[in-house]
C-alpha positions in Angstrom: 9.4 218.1 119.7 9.4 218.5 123.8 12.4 217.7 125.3 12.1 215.0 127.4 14.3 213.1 129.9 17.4 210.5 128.8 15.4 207.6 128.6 15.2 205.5 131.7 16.6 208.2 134.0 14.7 209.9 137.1 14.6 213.4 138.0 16.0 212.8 142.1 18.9 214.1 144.4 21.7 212.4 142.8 20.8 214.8 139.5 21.2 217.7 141.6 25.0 219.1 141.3 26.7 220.7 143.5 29.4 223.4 141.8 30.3 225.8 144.0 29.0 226.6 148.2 26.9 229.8 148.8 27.9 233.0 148.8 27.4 236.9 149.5 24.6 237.2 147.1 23.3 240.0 149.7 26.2 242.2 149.0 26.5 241.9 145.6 23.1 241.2 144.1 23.3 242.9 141.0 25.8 240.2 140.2 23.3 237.5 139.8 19.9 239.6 138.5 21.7 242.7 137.0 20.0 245.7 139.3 18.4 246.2 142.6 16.1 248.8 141.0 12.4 247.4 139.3 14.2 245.4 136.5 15.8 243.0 139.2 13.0 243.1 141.6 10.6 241.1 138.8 13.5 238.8 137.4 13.2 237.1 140.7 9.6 236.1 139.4 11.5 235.3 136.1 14.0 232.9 137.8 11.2 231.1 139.6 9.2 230.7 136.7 12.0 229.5 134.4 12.8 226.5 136.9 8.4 225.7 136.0 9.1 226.4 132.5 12.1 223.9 132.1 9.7 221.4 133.3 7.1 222.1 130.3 10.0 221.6 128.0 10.6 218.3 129.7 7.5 217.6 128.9 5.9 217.4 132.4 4.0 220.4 132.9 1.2 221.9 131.2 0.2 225.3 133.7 1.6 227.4 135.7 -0.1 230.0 137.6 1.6 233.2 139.3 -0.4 235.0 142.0 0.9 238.4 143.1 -0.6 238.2 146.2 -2.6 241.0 148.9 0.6 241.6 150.8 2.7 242.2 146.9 4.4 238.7 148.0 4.2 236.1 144.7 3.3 232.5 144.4 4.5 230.6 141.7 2.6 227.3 140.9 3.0 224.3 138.5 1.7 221.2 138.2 5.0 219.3 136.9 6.6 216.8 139.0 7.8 218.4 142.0 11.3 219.3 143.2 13.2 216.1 144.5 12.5 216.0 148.1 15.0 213.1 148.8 18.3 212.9 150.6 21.7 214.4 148.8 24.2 211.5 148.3 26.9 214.6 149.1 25.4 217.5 151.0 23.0 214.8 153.3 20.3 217.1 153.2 17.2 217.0 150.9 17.5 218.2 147.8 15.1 221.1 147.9 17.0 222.9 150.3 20.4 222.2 148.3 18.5 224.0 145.4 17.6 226.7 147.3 20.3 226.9 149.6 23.3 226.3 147.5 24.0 228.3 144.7 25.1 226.7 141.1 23.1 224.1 142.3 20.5 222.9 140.4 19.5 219.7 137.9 20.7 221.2 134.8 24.7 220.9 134.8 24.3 217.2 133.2 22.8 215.4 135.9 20.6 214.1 133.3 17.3 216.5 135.1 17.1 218.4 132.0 18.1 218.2 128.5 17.0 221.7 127.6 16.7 224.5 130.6 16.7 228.2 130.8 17.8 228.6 133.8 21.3 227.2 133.1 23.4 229.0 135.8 21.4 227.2 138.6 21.3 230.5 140.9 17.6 230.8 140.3 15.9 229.8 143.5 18.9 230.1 145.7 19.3 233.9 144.9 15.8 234.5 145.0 15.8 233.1 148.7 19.0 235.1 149.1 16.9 238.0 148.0 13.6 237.3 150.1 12.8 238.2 154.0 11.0 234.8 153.6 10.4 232.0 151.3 7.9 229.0 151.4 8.4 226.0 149.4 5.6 223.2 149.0 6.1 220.6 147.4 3.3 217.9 146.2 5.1 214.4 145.0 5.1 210.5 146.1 1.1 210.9 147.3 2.4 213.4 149.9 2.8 217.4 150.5 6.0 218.5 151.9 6.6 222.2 152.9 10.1 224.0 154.0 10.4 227.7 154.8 13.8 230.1 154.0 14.7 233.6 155.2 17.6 235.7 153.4 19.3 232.3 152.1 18.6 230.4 155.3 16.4 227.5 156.0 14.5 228.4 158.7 11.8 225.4 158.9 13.2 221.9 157.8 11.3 220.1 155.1 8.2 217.7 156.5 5.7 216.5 155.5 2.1 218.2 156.0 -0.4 216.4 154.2 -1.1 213.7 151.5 -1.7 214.4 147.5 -3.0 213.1 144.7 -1.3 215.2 142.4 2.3 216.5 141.8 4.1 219.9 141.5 6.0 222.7 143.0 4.3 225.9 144.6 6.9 228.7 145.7 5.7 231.8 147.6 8.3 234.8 148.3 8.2 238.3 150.2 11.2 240.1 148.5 13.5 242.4 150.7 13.3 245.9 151.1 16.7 246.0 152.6 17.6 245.1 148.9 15.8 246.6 146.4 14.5 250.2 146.2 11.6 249.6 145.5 9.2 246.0 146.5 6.1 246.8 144.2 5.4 244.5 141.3 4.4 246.0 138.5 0.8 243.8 137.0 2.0 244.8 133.2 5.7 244.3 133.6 5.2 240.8 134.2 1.9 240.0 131.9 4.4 240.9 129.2 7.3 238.7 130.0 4.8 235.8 130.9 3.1 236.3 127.5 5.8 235.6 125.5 6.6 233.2 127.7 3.8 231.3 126.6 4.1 232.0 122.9 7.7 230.6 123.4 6.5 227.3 124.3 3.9 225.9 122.5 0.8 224.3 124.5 1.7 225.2 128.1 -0.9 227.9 129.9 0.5 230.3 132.2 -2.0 232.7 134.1 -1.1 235.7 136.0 -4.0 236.7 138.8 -3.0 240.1 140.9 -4.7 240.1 143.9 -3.7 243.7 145.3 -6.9 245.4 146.6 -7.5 248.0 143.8 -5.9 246.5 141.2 -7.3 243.1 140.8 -7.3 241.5 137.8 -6.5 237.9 136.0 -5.6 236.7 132.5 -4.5 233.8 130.9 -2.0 232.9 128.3 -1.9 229.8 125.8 -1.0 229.4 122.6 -0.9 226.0 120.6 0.6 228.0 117.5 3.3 229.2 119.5 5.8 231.6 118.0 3.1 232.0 114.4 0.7 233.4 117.0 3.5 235.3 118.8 4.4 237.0 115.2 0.4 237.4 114.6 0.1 239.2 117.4 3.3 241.6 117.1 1.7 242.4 113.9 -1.4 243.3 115.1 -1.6 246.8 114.5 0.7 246.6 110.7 -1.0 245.4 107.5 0.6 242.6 106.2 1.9 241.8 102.5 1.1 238.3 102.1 -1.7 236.4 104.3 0.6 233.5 105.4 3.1 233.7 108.2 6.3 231.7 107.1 7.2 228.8 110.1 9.1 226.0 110.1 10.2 223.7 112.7 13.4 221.4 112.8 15.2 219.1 115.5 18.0 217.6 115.1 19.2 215.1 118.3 19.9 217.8 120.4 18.9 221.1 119.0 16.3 222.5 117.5 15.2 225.7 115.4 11.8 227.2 115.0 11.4 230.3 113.0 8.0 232.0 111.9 8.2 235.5 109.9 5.7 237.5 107.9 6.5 241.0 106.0 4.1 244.5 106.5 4.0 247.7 105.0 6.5 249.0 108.1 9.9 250.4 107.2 11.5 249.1 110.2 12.7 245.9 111.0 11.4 243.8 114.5 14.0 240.9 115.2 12.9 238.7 118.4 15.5 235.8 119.5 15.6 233.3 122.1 17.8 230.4 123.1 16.1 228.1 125.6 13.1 230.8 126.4 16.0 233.6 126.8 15.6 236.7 125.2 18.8 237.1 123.4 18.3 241.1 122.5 22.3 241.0 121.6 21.8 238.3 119.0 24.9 235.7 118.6 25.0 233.1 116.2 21.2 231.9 116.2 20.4 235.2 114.8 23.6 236.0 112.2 22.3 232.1 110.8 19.4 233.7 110.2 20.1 236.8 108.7 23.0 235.2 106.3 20.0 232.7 105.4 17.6 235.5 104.6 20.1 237.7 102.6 20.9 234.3 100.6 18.0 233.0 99.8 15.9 235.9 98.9 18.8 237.1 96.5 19.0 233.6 94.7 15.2 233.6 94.5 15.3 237.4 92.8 17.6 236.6 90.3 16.6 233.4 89.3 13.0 234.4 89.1 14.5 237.7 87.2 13.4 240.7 90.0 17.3 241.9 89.4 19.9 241.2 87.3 22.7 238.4 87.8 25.0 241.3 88.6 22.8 243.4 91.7 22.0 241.9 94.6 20.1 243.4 97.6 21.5 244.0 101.2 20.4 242.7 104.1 18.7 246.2 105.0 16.9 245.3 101.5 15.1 242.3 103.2 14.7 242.8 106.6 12.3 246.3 105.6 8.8 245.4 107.5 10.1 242.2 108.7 8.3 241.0 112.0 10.3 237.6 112.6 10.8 235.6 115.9 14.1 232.9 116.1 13.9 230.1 118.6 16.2 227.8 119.2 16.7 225.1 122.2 20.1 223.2 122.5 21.4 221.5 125.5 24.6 223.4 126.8 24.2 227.2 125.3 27.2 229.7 126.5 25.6 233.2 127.5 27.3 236.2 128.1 27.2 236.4 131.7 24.2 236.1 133.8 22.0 238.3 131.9 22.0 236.1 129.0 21.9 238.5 126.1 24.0 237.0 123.5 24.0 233.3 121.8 27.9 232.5 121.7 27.4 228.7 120.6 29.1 228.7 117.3 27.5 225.6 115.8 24.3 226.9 115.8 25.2 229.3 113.3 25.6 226.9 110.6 22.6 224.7 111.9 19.9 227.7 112.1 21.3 228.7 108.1 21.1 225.8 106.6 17.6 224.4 107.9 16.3 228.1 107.6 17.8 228.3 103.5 15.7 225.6 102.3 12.2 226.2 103.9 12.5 229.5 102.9 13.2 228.3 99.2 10.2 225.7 99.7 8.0 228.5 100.6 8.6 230.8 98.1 8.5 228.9 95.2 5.0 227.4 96.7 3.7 230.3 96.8 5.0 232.8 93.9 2.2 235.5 94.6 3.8 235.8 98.3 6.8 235.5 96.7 6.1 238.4 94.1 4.9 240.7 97.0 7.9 239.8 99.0 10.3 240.8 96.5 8.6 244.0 95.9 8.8 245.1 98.9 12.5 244.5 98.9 13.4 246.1 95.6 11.1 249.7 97.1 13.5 249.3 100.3 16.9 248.8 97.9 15.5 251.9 95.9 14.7 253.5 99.1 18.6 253.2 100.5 20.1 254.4 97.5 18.1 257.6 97.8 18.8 257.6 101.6 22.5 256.6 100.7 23.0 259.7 99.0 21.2 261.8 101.5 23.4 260.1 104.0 27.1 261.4 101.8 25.2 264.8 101.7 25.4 264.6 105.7 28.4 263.0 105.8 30.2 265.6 103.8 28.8 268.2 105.7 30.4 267.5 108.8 33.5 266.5 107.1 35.4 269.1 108.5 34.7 268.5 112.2 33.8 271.6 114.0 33.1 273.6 111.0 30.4 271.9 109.8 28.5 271.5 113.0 24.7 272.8 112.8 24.8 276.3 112.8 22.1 276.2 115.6 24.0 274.3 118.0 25.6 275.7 120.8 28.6 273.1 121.4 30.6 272.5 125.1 34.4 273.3 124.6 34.6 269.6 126.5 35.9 266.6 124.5 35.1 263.8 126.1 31.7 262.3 125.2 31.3 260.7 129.1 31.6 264.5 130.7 29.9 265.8 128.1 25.6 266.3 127.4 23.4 267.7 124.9 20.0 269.3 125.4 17.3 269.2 122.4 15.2 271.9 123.4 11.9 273.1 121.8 11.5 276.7 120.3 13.7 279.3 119.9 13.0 281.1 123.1 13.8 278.2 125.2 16.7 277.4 123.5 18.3 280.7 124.3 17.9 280.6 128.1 19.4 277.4 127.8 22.4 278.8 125.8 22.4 281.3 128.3 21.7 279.3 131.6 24.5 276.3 130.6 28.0 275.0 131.9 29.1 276.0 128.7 32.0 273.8 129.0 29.9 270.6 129.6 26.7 271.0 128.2 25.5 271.6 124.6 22.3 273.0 123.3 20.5 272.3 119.7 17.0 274.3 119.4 14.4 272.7 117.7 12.0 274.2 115.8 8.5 272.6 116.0 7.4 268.9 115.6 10.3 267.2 113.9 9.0 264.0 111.4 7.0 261.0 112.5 9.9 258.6 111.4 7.1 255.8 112.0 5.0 256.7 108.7 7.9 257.7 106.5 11.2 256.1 104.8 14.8 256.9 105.8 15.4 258.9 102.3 12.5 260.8 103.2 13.5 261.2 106.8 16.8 262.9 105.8 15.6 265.6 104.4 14.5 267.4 107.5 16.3 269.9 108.8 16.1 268.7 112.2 16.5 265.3 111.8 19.6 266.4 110.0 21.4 268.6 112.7 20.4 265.7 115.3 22.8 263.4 113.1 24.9 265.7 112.7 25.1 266.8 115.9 25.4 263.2 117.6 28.0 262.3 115.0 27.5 258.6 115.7 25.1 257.9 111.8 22.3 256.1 111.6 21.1 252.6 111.2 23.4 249.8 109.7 25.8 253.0 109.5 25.5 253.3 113.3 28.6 253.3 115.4 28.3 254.2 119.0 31.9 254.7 119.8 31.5 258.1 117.9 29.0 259.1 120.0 29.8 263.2 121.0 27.8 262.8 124.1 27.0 260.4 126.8 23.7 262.3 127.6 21.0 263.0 125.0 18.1 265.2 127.5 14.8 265.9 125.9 14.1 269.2 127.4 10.5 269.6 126.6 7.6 271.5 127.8 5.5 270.3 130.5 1.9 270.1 128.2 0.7 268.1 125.9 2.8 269.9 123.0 5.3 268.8 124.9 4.5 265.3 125.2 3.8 265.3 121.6 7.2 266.3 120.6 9.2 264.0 123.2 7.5 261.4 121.8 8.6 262.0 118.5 11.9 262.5 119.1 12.1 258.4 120.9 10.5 256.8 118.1 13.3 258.3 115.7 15.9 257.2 118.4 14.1 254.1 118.9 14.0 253.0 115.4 17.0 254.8 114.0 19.6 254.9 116.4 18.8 251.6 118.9 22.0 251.6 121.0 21.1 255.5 122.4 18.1 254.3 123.5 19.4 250.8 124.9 22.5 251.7 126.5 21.0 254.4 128.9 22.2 257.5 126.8 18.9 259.2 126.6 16.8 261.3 129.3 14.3 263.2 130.0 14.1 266.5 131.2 11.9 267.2 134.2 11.1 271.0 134.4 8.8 272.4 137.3 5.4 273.2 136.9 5.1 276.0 139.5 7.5 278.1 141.1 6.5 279.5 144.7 7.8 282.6 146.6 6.9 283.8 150.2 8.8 286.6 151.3 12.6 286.4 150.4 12.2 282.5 150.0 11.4 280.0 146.8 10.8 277.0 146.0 9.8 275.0 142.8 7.5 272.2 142.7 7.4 269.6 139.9 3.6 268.0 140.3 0.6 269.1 141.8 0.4 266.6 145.1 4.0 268.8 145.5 2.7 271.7 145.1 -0.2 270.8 147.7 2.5 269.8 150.3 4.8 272.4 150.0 1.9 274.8 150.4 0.6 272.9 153.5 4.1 273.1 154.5 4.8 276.4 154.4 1.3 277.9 155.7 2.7 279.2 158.9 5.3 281.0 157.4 4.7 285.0 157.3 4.8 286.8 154.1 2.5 286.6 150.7 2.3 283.6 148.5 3.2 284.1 145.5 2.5 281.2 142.4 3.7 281.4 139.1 2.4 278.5 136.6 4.7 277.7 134.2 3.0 277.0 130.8 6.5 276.4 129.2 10.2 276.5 129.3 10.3 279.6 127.5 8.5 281.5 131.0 11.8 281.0 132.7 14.7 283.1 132.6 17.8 281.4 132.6 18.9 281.6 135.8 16.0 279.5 136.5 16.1 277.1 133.9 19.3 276.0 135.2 18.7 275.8 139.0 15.4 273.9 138.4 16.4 271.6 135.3 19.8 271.9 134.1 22.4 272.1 137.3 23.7 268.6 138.3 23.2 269.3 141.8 19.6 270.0 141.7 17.9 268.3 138.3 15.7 265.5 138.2 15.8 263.2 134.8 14.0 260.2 133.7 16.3 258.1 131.5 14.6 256.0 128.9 15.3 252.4 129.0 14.2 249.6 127.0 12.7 246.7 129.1 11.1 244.7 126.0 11.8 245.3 122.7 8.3 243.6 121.6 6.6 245.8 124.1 8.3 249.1 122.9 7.6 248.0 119.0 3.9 247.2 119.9 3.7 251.2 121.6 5.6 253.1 118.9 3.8 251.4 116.1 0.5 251.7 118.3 1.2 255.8 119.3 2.8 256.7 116.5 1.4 254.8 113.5 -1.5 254.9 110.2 -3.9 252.8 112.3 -6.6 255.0 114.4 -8.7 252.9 116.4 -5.6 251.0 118.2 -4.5 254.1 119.3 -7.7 255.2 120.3 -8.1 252.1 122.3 -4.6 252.7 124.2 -5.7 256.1 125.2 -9.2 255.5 126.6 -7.3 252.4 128.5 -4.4 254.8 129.7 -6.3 258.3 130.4 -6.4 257.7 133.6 -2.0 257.5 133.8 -1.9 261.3 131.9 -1.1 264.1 133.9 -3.5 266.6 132.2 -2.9 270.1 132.2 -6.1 272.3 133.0 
């Protein structure tokens, strides 16, 4: 079904409500798109697209095309009806520049513009003008093409009329402000993957991104008439599959509506995607517990009435989520978010709704097909067998840090600090590293676990089997938060997990491993900010009594520019590894607050992360193959 308008009404002014007048979006812009940094800077393409999306939905618009243009401005273009251009009853100006003027304004608060929108808080286009040195607005409806121009929230050239049309739509181009954001560069790959799923999200509608940058030009376009099936198909490109069909059913219901599609593969981790009107809800909410209670139900019922277990077992809902790729989509008309970012589902009712419909197709589809079915369950009775192996393994760890303190790995070198906020650990590769950094540390703020080696590529192996490395072990141990269902973030013994790796491909190698266990094992770490990178130098310099260190060649090549009138002998040191430092310099360079640089590792898109770990890290060689050749040019290689 496509939402469509209340029958008989018109999308014009008198739909677009005014809640509240504008304000001070320039001082407190993270208010409205979370960050000033590069996550905020493309959400204003989000919030402009979204207002083009909710027209597809409506059922008037089949493409959009965004254009990041020479001059890293973006134009957004649909071909849906076109923003009302007539007189407000209240504000007496046209209603394009109430959208975009006025914040909580917009034809979503039950004007009767829109059934089913995304953009429910109605601060998209406003706080994008807000955000933008300039903003032009043209607008093709009633045979005619109207145009009105903003700066920083303001109009700055009244709506009029510029030429005649024999189409409709709304075409929005914006220059977004440096006085704002710390960075104005979009990033082509950032957006291809929001627009993508996009596109997967709703069914039939194209949307092509074209980046027009000299030097980086490039186009693609996305459409997808099996929606969220392809969307699954896709996320499992790289995994092998159990059983050939993907699961999908569809179901509205006067207002609402569900759509779910699932398909199992040989993975042991689990990849959850839910939306509520196009939103990415990565927090869940009801939607998503509907589904999981649904799940959990049904494949237990199936199981024991087709005898996989008895009538007194049952599996968890670990059991049958192991190698699940699923995607949950619902659309209702007045959804409550948490807060702008929209990250969690709190509409009760839609609980209950997504269970129910979601029980019985799944119960059609497995007693349809009973060789899916079989192959299903299997899978789930290996994961149940799999937990109670890593159950045990788990008590093991558990009672070995029973007695707090004691029982802490014998390798780590603990802070006396006992609060988690003040207090950091460093994993730090080898032996001979480690000790300059038990030597170089605040020992009263920051921690130090060596580790010896390459630990275990979580990706390819089960948790029972995961907990019997050593170092996996004394990371758990260590962090004290668990793992998995088991984890609990509040236990958390430090707010900063650093990666303090070397500088080579060893190195890289090793980092690497390290995020895919947090990624798939302990989530939260990676999502709430805790984890970093370390960023050791690569040379140190000396010419006469002074030094400097210098993190990257084009440094290095500027520094030594720099300095070339300066009297004395240069003197370069290249260091191949952290253990080349003593630990006086470890800790100026990479460990004192003052002085460190860190990367800290964020999650911008769960799909995108999944697709990379299971890409990277993986049984299948010629995706990973492909992603190198394609990225070689991004490595910093070391010579």
């Amino acid at each position: 079904m496509s939402v469509t308008e209340k029958p008989g009404s018109q999308y014009n002014a008198s739909q677009i409500q005014v809640l509240e007048g504008f304000e001070a979006v320039r001082k407190r812009p993270g208010m409205y798109i979370g960050t000033t940094g590069p996550r905020g800077l493309h959400h204003l393409v989000y919030e402009i697209v979204d207002n083009s999306v909710d027209e597809a939905l409506a059922g008037f618009c089949k493409h959009i095309q965004v254009t990041i243009n020479e001059d890293n401005s973006v134009t957004v273009v649909d071909d849906g009806r076109g923003m009302p251009v007539d007189e407000h009853p209240k504000m007496k100006i046209p209603a394009v520049e109430v959208i975009h003027t006025v914040l909580h304004a917009g034809g979503k608060f039950g004007g009767g513009g829109y059934k089913v929108s995304g953009g429910l808080h109605g601060v998209g286009a406003s706080v994008v003008n807000a955000l933008s040195t300039r903003m032009i607005v043209e607008i093709n409806r009633n045979g005619k093409t109207y145009e009105i121009e903003f700066s920083r929230g303001k109009t700055i050239k009244k709506l009029s009329v510029v030429g005649e049309s024999s189409h409709t739509g709304s075409k929005t181009t914006f220059w977004p402000d440096p006085e704002i954001f710390e960075e104005t560069e979009f990033d082509y790959d950032v957006l291809m993957h929001r627009l993508r799923e996009m596109a997967f999200l709703t069914k039939g509608l194209r949307i092509s991104l074209e980046d027009k940058r000299p030097g980086h030009e490039k186009k693609e376009s996305f459409h997808y008439e099996g929606g969220i099936r392809e969307f699954v198909k896709h996320l499992n490109t790289n995994k092998d599959p159990i059983h050939p069909d993907i699961f999908y059913f569809e179901y509205v219901d006067k207002n609402q509506e569900v759509e779910v599609a699932m398909q199992y593969t040989d993975r042991y981790n689990e990849l959850l995607l839910s939306y509520a009107n196009n939103i990415n809800t990565t927090e869940g909410g009801a939607h998503l517990a509907g589904f999981k209670s649904a799940l959990t139900r049904v494949m237990n019922d199936y199981a024991r009435k087709n005898k996989f277990i008895k009538e007194s077992e049952s599996l968890s809902g670990e059991d049958v989520r192991e190698g699940l790729t699923a995607v949950i989509s619902v659309k209702l008309e007045e959804p409550q978010f948490e807060g702008q970012t929209k990250t969690k589902l709190g509409n009760s009712e839609m609980r209950g709704f997504v269970e129910t419909n979601m029980a019985q197709n799944l119960m059609a589809f497995l007693e349809e097909n009973p060789k899916q079915a079989q192959a299903i369950l299997n899978k789930c009775l290996s994961a149940s067998r799999a937990r109670e192996a890593a159950r045990k393994a788990r008590a093991l760890v558990r009672r070995q840090t029973a007695l707090q303190g004691l029982s802490l790995p014998g390798k780590l070198a603990d802070c006396s600090e006992k609060d988690p906020a003040l207090s950091e650990i460093f994993l730090v590769e080898g032996d001979s590293a480690g000790g300059s950094a038990k030597q170089g540390r605040d020992r009263k703020r920051q921690a130090v676990l060596p580790l010896r080696g390459k630990i275990l590529n979580v990706e390819k192996a089960r948790q029972d089997k995961m907990l019997n490395s050593e170092e996996i072990k004394n990371m758990i141990t260590a962090f004290g938060c668990g793992i998995g269902d088991e984890f609990d973030i509040t236990k958390l013994r430090y707010h900063k997990i650093i990666i303090m790796t070397d500088a080579d491909v060893d190195g890289a190698h090793i980092r690497t491993l390290l995020l895919t266990f947090f990624y798939r094992y302990m989530t939260p770490l990676v999502e709430g900010g805790y984890v970093y990178a370390a960023q050791p130098p690569l040379f140190r310099v000396q010419k006469g009594k002074k030094t400097w260190y210098t993190y990257s060649d084009r440094e290095q090549e500027k520094l030594l520019a720099d300095i070339e009138d300066l009297p004395g002998k240069v003197e370069i040191q290249r260091y191949k590894g952290l253990g080349e430092m003593d630990f006086n310099q470890l800790w100026e360079t990479t460990m004192d607050y003052n002085h460190r640089t860190m990367i800290q590792i964020t999650v911008e898109d769960s799909a995108a992360a999944d697709e990379i770990f299971t890409t990277l890290m993986g049984d299948k060689v010629p995706p990973r193959k492909k992603f190198i050749e394609e990225n070689a040019k991004y490595a910093t290689l070391d010579i």
